[in-house]
HTML snippet that shows the backbone in 3Dmol.js (N, CA, C, O; Angstrom):
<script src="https://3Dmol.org/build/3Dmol-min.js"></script>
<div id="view" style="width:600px;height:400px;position:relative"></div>
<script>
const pdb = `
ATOM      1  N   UNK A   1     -39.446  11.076  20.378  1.00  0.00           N
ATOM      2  CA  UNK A   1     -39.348  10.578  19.024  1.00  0.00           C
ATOM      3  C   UNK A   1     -38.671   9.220  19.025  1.00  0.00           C
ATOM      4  O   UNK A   1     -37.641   8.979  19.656  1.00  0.00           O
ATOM      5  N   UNK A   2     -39.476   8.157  18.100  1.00  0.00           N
ATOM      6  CA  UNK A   2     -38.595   6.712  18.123  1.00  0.00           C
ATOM      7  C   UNK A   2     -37.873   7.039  16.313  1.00  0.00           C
ATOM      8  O   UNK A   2     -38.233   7.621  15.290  1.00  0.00           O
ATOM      9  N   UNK A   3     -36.548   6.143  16.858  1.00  0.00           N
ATOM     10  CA  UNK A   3     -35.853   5.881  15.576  1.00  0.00           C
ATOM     11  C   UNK A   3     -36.684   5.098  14.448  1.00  0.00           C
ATOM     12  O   UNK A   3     -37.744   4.530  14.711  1.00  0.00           O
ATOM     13  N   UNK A   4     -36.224   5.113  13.420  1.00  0.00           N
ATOM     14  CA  UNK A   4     -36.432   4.070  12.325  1.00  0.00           C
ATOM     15  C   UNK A   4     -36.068   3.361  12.046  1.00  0.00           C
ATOM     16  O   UNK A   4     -34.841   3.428  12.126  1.00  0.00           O
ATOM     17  N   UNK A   5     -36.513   2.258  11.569  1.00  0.00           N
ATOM     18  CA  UNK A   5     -35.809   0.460  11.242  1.00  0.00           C
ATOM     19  C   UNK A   5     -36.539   0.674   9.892  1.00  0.00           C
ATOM     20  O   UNK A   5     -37.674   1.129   9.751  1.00  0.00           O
ATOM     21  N   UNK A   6     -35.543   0.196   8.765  1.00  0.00           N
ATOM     22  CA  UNK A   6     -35.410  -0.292   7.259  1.00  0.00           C
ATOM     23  C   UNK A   6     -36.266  -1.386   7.456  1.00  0.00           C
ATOM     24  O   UNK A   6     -36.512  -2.177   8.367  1.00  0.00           O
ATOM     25  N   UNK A   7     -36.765  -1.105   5.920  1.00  0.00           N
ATOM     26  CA  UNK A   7     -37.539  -2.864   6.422  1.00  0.00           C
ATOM     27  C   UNK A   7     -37.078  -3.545   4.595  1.00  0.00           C
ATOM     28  O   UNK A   7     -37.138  -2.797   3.619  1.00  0.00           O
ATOM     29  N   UNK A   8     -36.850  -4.342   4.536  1.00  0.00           N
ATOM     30  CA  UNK A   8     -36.520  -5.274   3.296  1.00  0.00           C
ATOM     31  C   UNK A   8     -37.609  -4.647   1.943  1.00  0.00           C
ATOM     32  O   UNK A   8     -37.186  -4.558   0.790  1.00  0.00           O
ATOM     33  N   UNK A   9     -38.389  -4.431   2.158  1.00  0.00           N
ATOM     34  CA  UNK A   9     -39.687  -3.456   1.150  1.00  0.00           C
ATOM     35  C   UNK A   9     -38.700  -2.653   0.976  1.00  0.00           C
ATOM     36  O   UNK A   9     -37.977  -2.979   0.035  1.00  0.00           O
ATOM     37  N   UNK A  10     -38.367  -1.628   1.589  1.00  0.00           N
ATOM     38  CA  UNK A  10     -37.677  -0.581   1.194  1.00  0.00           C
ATOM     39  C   UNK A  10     -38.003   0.916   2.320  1.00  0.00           C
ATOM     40  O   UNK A  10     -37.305   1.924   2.435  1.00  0.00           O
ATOM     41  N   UNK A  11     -39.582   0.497   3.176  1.00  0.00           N
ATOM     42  CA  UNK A  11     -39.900   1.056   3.753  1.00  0.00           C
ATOM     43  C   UNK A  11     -39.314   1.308   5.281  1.00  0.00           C
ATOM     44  O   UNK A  11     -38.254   0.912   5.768  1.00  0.00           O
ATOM     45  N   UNK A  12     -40.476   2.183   5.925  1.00  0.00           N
ATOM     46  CA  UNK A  12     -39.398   2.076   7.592  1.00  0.00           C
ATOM     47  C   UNK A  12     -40.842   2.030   8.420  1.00  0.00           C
ATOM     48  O   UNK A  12     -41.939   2.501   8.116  1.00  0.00           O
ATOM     49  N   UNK A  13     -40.399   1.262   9.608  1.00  0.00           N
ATOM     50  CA  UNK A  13     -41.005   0.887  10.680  1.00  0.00           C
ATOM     51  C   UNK A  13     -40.329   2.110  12.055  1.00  0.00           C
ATOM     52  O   UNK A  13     -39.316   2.808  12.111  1.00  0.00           O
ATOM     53  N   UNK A  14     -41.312   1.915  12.852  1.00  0.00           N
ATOM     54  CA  UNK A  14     -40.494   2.644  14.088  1.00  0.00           C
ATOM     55  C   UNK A  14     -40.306   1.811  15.162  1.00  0.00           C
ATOM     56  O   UNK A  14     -41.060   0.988  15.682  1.00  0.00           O
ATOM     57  N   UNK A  15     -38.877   2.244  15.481  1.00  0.00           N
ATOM     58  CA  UNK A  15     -38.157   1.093  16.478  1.00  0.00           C
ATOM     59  C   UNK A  15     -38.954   0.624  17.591  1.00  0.00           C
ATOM     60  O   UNK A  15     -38.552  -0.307  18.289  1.00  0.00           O
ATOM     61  N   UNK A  16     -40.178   1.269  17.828  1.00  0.00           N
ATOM     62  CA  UNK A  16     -41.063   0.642  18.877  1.00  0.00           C
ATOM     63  C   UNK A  16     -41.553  -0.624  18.437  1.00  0.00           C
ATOM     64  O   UNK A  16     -41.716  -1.520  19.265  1.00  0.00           O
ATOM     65  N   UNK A  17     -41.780  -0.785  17.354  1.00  0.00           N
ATOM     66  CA  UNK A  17     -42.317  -2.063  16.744  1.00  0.00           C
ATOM     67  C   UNK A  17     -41.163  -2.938  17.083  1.00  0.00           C
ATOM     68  O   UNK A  17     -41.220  -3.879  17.876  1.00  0.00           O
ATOM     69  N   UNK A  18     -40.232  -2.598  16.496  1.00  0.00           N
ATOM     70  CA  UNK A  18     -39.149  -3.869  16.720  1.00  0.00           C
ATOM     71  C   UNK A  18     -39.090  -4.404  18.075  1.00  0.00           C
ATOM     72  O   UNK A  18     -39.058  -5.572  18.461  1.00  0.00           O
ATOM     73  N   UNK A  19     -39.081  -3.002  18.890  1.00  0.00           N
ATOM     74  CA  UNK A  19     -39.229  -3.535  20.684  1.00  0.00           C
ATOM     75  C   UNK A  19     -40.501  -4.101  20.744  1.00  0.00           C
ATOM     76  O   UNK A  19     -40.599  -4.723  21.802  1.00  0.00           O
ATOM     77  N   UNK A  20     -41.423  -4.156  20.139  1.00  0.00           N
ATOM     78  CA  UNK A  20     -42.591  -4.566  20.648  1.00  0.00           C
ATOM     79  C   UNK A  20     -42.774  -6.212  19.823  1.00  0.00           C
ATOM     80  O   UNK A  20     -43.881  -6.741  19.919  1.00  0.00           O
ATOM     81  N   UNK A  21     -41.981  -6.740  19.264  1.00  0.00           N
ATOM     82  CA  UNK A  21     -41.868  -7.700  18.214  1.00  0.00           C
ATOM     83  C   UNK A  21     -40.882  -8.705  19.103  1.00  0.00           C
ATOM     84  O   UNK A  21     -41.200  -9.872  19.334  1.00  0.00           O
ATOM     85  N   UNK A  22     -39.792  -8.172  19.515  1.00  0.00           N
ATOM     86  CA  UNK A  22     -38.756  -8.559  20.421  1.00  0.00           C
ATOM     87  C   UNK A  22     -39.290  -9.260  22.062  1.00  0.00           C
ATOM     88  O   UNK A  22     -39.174 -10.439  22.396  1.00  0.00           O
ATOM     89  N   UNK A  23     -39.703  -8.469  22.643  1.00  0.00           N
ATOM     90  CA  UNK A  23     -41.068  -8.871  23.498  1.00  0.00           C
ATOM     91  C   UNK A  23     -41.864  -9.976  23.179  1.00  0.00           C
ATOM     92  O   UNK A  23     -42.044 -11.017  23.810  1.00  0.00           O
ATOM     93  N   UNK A  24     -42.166  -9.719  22.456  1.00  0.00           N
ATOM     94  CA  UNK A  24     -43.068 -10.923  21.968  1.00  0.00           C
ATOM     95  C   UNK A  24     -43.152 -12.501  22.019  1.00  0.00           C
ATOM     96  O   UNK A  24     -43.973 -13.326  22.418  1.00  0.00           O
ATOM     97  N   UNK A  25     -41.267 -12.533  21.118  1.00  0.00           N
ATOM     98  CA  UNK A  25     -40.844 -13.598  20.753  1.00  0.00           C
ATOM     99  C   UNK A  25     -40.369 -13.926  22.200  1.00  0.00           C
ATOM    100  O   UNK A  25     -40.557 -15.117  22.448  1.00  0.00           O
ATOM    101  N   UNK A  26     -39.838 -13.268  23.178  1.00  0.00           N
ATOM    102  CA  UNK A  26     -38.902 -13.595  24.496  1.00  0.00           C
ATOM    103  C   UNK A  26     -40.238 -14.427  25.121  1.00  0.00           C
ATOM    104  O   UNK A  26     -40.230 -15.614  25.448  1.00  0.00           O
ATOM    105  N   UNK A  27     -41.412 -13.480  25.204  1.00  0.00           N
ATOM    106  CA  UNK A  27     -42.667 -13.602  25.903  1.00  0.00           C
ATOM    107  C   UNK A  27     -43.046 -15.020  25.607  1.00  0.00           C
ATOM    108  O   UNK A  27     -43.539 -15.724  26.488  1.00  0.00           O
ATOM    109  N   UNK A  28     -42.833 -15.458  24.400  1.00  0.00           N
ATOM    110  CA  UNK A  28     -43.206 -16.905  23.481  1.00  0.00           C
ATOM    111  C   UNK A  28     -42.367 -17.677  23.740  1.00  0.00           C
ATOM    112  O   UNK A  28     -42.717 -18.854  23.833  1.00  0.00           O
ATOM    113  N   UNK A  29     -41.068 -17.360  23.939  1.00  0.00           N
ATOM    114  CA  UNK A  29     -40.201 -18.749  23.984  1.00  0.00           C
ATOM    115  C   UNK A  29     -40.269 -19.908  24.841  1.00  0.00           C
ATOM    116  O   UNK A  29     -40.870 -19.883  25.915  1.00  0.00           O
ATOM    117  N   UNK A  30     -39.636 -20.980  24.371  1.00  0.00           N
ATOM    118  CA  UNK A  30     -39.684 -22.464  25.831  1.00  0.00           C
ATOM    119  C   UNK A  30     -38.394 -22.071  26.792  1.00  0.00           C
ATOM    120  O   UNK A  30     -37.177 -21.978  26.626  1.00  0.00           O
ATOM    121  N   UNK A  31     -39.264 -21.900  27.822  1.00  0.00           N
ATOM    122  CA  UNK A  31     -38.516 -22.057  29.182  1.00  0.00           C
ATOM    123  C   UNK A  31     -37.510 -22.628  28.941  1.00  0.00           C
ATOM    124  O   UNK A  31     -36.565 -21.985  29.398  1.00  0.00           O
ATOM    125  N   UNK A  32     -37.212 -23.494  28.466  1.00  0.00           N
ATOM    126  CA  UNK A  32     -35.578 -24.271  28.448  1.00  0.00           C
ATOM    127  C   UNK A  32     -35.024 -24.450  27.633  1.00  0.00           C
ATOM    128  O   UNK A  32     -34.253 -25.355  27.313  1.00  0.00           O
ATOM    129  N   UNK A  33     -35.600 -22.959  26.861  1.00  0.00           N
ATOM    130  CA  UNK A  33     -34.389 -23.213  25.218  1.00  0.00           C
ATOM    131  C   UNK A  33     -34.800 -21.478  24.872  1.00  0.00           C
ATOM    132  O   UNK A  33     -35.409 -21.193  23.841  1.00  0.00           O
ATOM    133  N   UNK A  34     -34.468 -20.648  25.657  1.00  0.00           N
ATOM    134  CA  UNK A  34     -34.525 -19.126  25.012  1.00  0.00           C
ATOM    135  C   UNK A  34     -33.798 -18.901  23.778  1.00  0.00           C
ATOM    136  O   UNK A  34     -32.873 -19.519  23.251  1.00  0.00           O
ATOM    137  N   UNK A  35     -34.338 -18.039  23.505  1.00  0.00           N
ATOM    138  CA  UNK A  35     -33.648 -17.667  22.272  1.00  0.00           C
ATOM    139  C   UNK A  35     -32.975 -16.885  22.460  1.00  0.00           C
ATOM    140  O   UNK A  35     -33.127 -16.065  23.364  1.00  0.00           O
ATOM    141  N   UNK A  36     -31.692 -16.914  21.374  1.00  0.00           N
ATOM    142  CA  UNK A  36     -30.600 -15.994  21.162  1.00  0.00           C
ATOM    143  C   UNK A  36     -30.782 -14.435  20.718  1.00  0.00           C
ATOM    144  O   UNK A  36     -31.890 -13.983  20.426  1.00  0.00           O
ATOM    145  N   UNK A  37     -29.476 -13.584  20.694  1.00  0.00           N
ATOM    146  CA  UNK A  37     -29.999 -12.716  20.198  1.00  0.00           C
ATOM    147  C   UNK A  37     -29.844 -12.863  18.768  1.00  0.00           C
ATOM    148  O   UNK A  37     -30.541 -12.242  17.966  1.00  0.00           O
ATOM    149  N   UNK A  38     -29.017 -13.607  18.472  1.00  0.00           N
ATOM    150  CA  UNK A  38     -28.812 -14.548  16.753  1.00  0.00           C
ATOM    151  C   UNK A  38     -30.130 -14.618  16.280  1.00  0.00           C
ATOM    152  O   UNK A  38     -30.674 -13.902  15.439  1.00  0.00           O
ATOM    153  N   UNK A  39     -30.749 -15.917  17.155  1.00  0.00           N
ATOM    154  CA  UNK A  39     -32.195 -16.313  16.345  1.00  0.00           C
ATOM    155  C   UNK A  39     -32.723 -15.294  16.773  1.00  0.00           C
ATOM    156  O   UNK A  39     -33.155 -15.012  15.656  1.00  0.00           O
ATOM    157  N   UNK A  40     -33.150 -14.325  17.499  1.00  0.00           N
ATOM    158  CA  UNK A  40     -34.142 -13.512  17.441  1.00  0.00           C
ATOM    159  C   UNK A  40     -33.524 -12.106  16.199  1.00  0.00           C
ATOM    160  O   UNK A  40     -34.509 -11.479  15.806  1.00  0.00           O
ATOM    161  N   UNK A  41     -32.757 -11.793  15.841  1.00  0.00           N
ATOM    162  CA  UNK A  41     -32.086 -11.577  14.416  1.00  0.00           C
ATOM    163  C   UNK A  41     -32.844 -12.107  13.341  1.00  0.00           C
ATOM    164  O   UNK A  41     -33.640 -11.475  12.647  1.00  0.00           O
ATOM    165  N   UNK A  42     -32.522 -13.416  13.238  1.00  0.00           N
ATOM    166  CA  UNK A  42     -32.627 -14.047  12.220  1.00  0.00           C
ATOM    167  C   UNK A  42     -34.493 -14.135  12.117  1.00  0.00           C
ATOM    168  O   UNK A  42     -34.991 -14.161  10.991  1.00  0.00           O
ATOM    169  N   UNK A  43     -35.214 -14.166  13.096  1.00  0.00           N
ATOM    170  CA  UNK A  43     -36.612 -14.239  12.824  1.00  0.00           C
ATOM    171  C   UNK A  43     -36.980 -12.920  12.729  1.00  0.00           C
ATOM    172  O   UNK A  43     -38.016 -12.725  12.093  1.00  0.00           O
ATOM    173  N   UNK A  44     -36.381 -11.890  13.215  1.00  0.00           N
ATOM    174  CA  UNK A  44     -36.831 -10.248  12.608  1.00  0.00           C
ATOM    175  C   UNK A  44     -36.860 -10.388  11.030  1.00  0.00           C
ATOM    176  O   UNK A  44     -37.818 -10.187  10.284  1.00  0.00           O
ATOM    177  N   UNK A  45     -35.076 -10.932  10.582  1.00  0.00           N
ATOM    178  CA  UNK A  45     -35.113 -10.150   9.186  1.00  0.00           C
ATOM    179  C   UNK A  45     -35.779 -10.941   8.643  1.00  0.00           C
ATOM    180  O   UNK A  45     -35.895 -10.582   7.471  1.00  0.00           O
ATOM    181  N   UNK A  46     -36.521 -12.220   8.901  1.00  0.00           N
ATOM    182  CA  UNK A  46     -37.199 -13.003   8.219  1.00  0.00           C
ATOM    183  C   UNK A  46     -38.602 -12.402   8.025  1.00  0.00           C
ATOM    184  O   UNK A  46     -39.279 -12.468   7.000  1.00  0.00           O
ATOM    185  N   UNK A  47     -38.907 -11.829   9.138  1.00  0.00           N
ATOM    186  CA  UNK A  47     -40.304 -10.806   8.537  1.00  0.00           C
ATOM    187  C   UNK A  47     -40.278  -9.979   8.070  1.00  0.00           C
ATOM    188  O   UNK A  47     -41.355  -9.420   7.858  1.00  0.00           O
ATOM    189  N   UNK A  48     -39.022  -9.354   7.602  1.00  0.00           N
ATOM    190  CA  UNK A  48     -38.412  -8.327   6.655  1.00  0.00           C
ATOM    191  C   UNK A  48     -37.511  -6.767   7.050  1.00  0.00           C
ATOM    192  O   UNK A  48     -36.993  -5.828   6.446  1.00  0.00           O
ATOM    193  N   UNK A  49     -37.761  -7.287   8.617  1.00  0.00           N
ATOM    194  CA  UNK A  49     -36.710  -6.128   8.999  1.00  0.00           C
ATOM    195  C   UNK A  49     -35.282  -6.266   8.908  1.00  0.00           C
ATOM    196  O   UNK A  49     -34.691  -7.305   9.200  1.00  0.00           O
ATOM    197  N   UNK A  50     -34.612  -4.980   8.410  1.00  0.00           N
ATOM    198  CA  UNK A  50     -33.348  -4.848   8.924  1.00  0.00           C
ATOM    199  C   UNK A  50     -32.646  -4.672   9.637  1.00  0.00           C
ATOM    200  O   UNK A  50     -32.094  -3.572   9.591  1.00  0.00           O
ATOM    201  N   UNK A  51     -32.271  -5.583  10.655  1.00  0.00           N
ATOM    202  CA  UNK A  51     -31.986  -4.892  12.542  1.00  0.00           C
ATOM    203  C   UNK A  51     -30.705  -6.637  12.289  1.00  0.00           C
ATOM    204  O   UNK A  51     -30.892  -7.770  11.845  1.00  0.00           O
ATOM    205  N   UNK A  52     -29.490  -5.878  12.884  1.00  0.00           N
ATOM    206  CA  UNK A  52     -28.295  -6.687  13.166  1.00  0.00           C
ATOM    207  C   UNK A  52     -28.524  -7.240  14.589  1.00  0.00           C
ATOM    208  O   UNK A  52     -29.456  -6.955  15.341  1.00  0.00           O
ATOM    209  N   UNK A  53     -27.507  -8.077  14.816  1.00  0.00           N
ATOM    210  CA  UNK A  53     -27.723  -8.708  16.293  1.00  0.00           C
ATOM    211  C   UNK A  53     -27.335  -7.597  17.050  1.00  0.00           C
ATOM    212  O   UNK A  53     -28.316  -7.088  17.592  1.00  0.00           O
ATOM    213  N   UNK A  54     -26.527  -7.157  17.238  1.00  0.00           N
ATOM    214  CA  UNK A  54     -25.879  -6.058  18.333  1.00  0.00           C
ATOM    215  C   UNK A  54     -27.286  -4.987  18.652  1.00  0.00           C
ATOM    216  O   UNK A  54     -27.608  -4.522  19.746  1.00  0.00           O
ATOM    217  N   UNK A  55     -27.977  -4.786  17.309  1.00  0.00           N
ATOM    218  CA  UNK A  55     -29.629  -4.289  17.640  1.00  0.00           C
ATOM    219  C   UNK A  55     -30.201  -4.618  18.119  1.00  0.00           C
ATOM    220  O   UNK A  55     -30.581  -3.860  19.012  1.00  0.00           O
ATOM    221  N   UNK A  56     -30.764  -5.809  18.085  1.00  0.00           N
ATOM    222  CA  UNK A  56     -31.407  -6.878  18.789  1.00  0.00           C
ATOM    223  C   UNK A  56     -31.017  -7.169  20.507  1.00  0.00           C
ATOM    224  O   UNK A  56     -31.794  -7.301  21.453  1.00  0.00           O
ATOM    225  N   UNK A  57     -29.552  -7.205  20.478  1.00  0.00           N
ATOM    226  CA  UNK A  57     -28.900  -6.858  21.951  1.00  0.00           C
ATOM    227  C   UNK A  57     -29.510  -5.398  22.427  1.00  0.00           C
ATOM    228  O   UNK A  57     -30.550  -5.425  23.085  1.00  0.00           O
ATOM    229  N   UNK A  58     -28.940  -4.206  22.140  1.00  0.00           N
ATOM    230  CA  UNK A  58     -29.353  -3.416  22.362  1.00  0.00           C
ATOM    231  C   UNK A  58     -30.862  -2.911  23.163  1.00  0.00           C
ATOM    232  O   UNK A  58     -31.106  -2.216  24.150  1.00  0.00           O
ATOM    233  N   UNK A  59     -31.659  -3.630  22.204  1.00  0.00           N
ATOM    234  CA  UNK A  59     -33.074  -3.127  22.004  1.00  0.00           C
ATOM    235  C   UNK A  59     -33.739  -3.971  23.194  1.00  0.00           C
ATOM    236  O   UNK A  59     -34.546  -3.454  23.966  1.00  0.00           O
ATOM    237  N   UNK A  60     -33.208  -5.742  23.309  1.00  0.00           N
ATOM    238  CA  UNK A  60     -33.620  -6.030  24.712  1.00  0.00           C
ATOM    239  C   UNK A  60     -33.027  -6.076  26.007  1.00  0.00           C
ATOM    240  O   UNK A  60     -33.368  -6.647  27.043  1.00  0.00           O
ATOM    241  N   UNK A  61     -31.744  -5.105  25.620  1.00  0.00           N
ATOM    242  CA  UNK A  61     -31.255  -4.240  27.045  1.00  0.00           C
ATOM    243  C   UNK A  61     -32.167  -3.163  27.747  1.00  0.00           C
ATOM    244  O   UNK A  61     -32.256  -2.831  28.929  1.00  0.00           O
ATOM    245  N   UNK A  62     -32.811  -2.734  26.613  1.00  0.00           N
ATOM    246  CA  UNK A  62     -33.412  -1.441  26.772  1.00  0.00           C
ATOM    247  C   UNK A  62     -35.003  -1.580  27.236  1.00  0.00           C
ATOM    248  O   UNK A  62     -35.755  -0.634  27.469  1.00  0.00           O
ATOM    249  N   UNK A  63     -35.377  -3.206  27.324  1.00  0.00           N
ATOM    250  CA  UNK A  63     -36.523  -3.686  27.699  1.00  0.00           C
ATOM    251  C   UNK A  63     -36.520  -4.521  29.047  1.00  0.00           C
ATOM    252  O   UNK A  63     -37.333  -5.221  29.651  1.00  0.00           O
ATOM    253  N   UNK A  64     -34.955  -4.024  29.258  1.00  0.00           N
ATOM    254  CA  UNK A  64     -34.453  -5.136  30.781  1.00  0.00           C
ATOM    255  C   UNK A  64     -34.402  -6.317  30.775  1.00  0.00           C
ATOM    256  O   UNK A  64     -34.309  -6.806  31.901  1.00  0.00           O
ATOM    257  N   UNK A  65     -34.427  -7.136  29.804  1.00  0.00           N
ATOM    258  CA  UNK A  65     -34.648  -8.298  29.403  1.00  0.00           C
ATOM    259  C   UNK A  65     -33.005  -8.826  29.544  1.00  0.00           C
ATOM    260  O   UNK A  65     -32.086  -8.228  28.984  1.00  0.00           O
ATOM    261  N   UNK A  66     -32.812 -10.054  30.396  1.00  0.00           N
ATOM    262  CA  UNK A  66     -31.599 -10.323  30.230  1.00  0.00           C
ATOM    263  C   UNK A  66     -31.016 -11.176  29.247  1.00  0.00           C
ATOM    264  O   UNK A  66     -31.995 -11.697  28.712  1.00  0.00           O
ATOM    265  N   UNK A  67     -29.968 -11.629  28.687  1.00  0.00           N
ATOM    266  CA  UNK A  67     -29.432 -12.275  27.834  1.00  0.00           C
ATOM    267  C   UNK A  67     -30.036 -13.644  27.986  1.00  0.00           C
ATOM    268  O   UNK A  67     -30.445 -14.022  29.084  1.00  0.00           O
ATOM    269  N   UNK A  68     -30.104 -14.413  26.883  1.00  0.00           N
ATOM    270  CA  UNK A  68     -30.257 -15.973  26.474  1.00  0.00           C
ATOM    271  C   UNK A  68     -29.905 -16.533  27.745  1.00  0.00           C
ATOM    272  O   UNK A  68     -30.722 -16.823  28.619  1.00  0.00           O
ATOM    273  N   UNK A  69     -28.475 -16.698  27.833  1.00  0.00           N
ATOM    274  CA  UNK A  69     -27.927 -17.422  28.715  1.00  0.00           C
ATOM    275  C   UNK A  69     -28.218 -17.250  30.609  1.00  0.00           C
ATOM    276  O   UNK A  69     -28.041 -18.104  31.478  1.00  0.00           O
ATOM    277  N   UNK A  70     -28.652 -15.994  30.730  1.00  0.00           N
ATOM    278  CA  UNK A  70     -28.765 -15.357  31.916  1.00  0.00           C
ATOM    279  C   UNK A  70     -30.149 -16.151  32.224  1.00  0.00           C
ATOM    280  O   UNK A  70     -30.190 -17.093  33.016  1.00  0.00           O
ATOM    281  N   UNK A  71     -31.264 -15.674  31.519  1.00  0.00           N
ATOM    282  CA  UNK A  71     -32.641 -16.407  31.344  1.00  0.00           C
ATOM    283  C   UNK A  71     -32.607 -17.629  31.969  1.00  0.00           C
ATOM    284  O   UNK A  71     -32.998 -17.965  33.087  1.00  0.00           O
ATOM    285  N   UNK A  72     -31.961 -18.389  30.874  1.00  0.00           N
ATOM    286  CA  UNK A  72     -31.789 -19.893  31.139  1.00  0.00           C
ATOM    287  C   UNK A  72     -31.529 -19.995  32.895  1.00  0.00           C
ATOM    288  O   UNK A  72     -32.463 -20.374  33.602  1.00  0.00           O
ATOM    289  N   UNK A  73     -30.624 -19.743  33.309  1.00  0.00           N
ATOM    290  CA  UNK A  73     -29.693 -19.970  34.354  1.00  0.00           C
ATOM    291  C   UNK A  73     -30.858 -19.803  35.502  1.00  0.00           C
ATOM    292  O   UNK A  73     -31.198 -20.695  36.279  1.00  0.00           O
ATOM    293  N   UNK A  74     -31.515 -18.186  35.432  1.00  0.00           N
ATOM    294  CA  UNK A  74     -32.871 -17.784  35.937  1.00  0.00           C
ATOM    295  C   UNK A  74     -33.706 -19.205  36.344  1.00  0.00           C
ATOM    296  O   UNK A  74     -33.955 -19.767  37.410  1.00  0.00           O
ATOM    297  N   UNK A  75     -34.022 -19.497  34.818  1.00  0.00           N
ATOM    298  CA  UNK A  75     -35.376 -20.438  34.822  1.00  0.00           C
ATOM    299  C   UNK A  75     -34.861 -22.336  35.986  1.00  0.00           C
ATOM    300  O   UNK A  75     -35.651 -23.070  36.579  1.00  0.00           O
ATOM    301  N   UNK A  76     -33.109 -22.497  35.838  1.00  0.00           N
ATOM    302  CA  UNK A  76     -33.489 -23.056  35.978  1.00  0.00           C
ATOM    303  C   UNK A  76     -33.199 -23.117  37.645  1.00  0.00           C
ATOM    304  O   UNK A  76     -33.355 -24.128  38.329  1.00  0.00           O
ATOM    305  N   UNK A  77     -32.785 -21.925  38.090  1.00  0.00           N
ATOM    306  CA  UNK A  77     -32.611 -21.693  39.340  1.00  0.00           C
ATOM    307  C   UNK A  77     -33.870 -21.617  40.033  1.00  0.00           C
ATOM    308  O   UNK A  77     -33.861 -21.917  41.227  1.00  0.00           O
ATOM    309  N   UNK A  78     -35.024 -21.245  39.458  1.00  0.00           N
ATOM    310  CA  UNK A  78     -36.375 -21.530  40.101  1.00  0.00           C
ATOM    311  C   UNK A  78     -37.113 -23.054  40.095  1.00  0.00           C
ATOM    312  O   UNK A  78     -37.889 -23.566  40.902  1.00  0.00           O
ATOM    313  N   UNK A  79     -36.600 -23.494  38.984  1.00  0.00           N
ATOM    314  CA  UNK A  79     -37.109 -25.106  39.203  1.00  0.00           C
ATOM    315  C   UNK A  79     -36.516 -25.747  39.713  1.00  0.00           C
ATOM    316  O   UNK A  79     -36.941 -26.902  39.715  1.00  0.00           O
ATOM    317  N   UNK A  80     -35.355 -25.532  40.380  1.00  0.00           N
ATOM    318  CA  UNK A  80     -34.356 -25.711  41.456  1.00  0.00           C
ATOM    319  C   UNK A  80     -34.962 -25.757  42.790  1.00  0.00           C
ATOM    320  O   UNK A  80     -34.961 -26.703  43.578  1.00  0.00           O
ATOM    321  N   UNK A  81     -35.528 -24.488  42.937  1.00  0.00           N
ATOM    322  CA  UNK A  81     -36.240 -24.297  44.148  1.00  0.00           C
ATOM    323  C   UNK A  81     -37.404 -24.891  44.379  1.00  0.00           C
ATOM    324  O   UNK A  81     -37.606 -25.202  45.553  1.00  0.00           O
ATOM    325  N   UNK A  82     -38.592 -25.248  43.259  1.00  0.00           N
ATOM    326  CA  UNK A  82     -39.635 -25.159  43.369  1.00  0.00           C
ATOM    327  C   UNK A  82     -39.364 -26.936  43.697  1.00  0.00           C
ATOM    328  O   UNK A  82     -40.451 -27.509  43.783  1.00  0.00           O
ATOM    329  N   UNK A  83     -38.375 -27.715  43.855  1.00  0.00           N
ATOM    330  CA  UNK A  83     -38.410 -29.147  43.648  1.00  0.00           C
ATOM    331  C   UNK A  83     -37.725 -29.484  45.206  1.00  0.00           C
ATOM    332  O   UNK A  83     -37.530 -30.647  45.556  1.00  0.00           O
TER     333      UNK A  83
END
`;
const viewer = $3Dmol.createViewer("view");
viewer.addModel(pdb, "pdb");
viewer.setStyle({}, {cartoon: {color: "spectrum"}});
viewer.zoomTo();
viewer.render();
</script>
């Protein structure tokens, strides 16, 4: 069973969506400017979900996805190498 996420309607989504929304945006971002778990917050509730940052943390812990800053460090440790 997945949890439920509020959505600004009034309705509920299931937290797979949010993981699958979360994904998305990581999947989309520029290599040298990831996004936070702030802005990725702030562009959920903008499509009308209700999910806090610490959710947003959470949810791309739970997708193995490492933090903003970790990413970065990642990306630029390979263009490091590749040069």
């Amino acid at each position: 069973f997945s949890s439920r996420i509020k959505q600004s309607t009034g309705a509920e989504c299931s937290s797979d969506k949010v993981h699958s929304d979360i994904y998305a945006l990581i999947s989309s971002e520029a290599p040298s400017t990831p996004l936070s778990d702030q802005q990725i917050t702030d562009i959920l509730n903008g499509k009308g979900y209700k999910v806090s940052r610490k959710t947003v943390a959470k949810y791309r812990e739970d997708l193995g996805i490492a933090s903003s800053y970790v990413r970065k460090q990642q990306r630029y440790q390979e263009a490091k190498k590749k040069k």
